[in-house]
ZAKE-548627 format. One record per residue (C-alpha): residue number from 1; y, x, z; chain; residue in one letter. Coordinates in nm, 3 decimals. Last residue first. Layout:
N
   k       v       u       w c r
 NUM       Y       X       Z A A
...
END
This chain:
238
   k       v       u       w c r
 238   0.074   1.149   1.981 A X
 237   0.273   0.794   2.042 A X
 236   0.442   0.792   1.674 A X
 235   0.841   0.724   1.830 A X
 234   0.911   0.966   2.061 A X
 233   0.600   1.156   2.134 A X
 232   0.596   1.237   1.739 A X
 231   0.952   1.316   1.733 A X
 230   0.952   1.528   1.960 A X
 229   0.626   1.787   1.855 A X
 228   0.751   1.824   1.514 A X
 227   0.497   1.938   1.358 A X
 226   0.342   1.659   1.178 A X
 225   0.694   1.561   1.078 A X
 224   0.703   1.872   0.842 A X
 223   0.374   1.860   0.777 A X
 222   0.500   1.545   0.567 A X
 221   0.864   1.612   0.435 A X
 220   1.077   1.437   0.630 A X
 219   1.250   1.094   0.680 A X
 218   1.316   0.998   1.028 A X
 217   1.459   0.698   1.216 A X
 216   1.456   0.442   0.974 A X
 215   1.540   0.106   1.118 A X
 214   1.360  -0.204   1.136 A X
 213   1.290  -0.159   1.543 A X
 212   1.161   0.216   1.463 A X
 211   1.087   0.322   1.132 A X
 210   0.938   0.650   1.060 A X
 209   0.886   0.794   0.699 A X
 208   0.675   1.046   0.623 A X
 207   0.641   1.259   0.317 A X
 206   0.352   1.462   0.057 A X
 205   0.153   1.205   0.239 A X
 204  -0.301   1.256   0.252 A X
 203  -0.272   1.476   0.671 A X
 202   0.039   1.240   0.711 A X
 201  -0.161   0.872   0.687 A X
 200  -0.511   1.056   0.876 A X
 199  -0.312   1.173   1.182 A X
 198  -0.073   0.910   1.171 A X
 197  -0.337   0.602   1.200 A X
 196  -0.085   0.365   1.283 A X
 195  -0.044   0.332   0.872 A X
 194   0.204   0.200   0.642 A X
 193   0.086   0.365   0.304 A X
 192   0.382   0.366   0.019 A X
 191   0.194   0.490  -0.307 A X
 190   0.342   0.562  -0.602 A X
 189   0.064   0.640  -0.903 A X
 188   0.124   1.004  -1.098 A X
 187  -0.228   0.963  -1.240 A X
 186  -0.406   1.235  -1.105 A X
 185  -0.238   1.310  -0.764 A X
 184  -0.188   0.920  -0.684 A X
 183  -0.577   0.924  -0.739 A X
 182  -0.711   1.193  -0.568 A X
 181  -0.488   1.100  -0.279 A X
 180  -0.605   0.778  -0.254 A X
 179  -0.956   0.862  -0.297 A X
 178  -0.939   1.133  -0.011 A X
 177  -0.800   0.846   0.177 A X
 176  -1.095   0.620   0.148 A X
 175  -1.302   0.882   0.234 A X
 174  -1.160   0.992   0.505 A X
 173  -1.138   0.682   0.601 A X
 172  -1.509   0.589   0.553 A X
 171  -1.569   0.882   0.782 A X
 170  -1.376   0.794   1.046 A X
 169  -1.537   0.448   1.105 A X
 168  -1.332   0.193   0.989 A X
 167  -1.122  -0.077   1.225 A X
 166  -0.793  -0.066   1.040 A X
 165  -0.812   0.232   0.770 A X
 164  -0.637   0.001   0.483 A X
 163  -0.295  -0.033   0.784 A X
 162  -0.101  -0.180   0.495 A X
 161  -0.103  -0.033   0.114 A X
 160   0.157  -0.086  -0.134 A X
 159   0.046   0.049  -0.449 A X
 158   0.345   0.126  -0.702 A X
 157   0.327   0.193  -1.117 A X
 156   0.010  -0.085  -1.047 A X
 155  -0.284  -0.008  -1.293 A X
 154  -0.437  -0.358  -1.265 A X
 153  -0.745  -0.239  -1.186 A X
 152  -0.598  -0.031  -0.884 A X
 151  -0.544  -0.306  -0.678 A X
 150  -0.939  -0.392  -0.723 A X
 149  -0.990  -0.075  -0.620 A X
 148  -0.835  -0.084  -0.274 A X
 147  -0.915  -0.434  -0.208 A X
 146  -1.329  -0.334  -0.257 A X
 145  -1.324  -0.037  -0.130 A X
 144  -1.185  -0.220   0.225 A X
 143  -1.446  -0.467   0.172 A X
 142  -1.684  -0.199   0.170 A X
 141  -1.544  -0.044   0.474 A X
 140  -1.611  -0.383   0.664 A X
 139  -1.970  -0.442   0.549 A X
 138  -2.000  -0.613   0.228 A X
 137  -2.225  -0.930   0.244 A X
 136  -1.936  -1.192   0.202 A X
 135  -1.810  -1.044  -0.065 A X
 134  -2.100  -1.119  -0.280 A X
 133  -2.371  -0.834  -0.391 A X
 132  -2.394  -0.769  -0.782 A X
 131  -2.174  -0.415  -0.815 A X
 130  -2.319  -0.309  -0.472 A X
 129  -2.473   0.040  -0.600 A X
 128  -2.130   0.062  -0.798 A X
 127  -1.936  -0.047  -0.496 A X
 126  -2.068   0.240  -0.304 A X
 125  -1.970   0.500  -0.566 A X
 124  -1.585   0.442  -0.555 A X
 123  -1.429   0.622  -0.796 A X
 122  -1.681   0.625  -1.026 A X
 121  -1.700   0.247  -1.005 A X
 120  -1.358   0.222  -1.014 A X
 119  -1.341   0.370  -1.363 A X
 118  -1.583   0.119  -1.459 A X
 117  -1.371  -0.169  -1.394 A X
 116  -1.042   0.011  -1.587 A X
 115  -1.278   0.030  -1.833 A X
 114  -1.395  -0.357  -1.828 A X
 113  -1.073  -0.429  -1.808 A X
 112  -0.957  -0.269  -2.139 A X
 111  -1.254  -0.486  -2.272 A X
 110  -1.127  -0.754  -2.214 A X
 109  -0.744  -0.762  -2.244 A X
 108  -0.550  -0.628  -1.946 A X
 107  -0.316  -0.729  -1.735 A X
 106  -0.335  -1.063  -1.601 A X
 105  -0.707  -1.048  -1.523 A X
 104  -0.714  -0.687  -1.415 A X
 103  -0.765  -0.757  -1.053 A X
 102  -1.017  -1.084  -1.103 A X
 101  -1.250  -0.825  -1.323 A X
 100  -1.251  -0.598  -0.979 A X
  99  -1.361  -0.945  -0.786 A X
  98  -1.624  -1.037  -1.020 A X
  97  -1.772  -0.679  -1.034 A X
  96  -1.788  -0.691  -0.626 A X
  95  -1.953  -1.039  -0.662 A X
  94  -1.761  -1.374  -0.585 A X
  93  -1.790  -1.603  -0.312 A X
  92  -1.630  -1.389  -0.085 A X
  91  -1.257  -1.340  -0.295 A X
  90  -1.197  -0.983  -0.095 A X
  89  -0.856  -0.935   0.165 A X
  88  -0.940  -0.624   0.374 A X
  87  -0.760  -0.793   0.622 A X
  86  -0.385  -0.561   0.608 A X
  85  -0.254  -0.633   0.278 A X
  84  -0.354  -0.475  -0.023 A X
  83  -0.015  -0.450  -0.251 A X
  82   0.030  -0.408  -0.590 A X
  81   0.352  -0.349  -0.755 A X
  80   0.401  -0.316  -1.152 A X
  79   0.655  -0.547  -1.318 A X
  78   0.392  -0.819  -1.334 A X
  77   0.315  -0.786  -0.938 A X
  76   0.729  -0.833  -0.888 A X
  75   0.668  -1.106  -1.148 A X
  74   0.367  -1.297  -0.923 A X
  73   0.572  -1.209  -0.635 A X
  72   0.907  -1.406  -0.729 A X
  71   1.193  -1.227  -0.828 A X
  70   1.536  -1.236  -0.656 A X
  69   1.565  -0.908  -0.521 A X
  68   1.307  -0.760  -0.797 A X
  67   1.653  -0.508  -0.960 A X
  66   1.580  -0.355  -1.215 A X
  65   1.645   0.042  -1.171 A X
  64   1.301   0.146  -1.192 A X
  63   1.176  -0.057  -0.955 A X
  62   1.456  -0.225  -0.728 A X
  61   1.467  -0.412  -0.387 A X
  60   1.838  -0.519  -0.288 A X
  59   2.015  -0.617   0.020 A X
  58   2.063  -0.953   0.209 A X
  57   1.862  -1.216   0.383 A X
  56   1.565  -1.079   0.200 A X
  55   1.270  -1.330   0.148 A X
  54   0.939  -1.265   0.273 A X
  53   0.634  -1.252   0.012 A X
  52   0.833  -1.138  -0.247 A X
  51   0.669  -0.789  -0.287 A X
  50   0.905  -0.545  -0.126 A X
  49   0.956  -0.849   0.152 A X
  48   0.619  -0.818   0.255 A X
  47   0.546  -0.410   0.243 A X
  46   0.873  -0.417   0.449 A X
  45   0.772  -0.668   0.723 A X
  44   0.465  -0.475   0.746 A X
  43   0.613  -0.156   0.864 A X
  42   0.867  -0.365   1.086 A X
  41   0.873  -0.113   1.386 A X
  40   0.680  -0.422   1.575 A X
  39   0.357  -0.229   1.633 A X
  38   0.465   0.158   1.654 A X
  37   0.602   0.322   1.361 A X
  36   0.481   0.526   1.007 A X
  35   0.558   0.500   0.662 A X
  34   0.349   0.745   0.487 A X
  33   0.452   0.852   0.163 A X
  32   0.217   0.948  -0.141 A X
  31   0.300   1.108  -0.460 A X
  30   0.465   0.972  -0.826 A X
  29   0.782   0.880  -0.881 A X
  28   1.048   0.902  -0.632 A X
  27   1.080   0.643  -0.334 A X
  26   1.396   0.541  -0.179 A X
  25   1.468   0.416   0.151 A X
  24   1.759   0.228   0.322 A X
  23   1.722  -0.074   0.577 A X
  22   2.011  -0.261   0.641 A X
  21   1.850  -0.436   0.971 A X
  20   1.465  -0.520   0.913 A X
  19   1.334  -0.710   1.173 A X
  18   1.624  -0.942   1.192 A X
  17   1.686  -1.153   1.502 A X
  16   1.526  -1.526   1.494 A X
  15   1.657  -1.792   1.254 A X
  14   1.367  -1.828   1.050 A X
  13   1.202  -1.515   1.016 A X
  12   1.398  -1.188   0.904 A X
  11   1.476  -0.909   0.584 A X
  10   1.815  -0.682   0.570 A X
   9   1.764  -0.444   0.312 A X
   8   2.018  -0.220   0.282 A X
   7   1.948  -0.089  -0.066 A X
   6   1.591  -0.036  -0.107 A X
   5   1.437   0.181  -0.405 A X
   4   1.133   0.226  -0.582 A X
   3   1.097   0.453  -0.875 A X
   2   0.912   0.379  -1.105 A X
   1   1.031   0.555  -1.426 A X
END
């Protein structure tokens, strides 16, 4: 079971006003759920704090029923949560293989890692022509293949994903989403996607979640919030 679930999850900087105010959300096994909100909502807050990166002031975080509150990332990873943070994060110096060898490093033995490499290779075709160019020389929605799959790797039980369509043409993130979907739908992977692109985010979720100043203000099946001409003006800006 990986289940992920928050239990009034209070999460801040320094001394300044919480961004997250006993937050509540739970997340089943297996599908896709957007988690939506205008700059500031505290969409990336949450992806942080899920994995370690920001401590909670109070609440819980658990996977499966454990509970990661007090865990630091590297475990949280170990337990089975990968995030790509928003940056299209790659090692530069390395190669594309070098980098997607780098994601299974901890969790697989040699030549399980060179399948999970290959797998990504049919996954993503553009990294397989690229398999020997650095990081440096990707374009932008290369790089973004590049995080993506090399999260993957490491067969995560939960992918956290922030803002991956970020300056990409349209077609690379339909692409890039099609993936995503193809992928949580084959293997039963979790995916939480915080996204300002709502069109592309709900049109790949089986759910949305909104979150306005560290609250959530709506949790709905997907096409259900698509439709629902109020609540998009309100709080998604469409």
């Amino acid at each position: 079971m990986s289940t992920l679930t928050v239990e009034r999850l209070t999460v801040g900087y320094g001394d300044g006003a919480p961004v997250l105010d006993g937050l509540d959300l739970e997340i089943a096994d297996g599908g896709i759920v957007a988690l939506l909100g205008a700059n500031g909502a505290g969409k990336t807050t949450l992806l942080r704090a899920l994995t370690g990166l920001v401590p909670a002031r109070s609440g819980r975080v658990l996977l499966g029923g454990a509970d990661l509150t007090g865990l630091p990332t590297e475990d949280r990873v170990r337990r089975g949560l990968a995030l790509v943070p928003e940056g299209r994060g790659v090692v530069a110096e390395l190669t594309v293989d070098e980098n997607l060898l780098l994601g299974g490093l901890w969790r697989h033995r040699a030549a399980a890692r060179r399948a999970a490499v290959e797998e990504m290779y049919d996954l993503f075709e553009p990294l397989a022509r690229r398999r020997g160019a650095h990081g440096h020389s990707l374009s932008g929605g290369e790089r973004q293949m590049l995080a993506l799959a090399r999260a993957l790797v490491a067969r995560p039980d939960v992918l956290l994903l922030d803002e991956p369509s970020l300056g990409l043409a349209p077609l690379v993130v339909a692409q890039l989403l099609g993936v995503l979907r193809e992928t949580a739908r084959r293997t039963g992977l979790t995916v939480l996607l915080a996204e300002q692109n709502v069109t592309g985010a709900l049109s790949v979720a089986d759910r949305g979640v909104v979150l306005s100043l560290g609250e959530a203000v709506a949790d709905r099946p997907a096409a259900e919030l698509a439709a629902e001409p109020a609540l998009r003006h309100a709080y998604l800006g469409f």
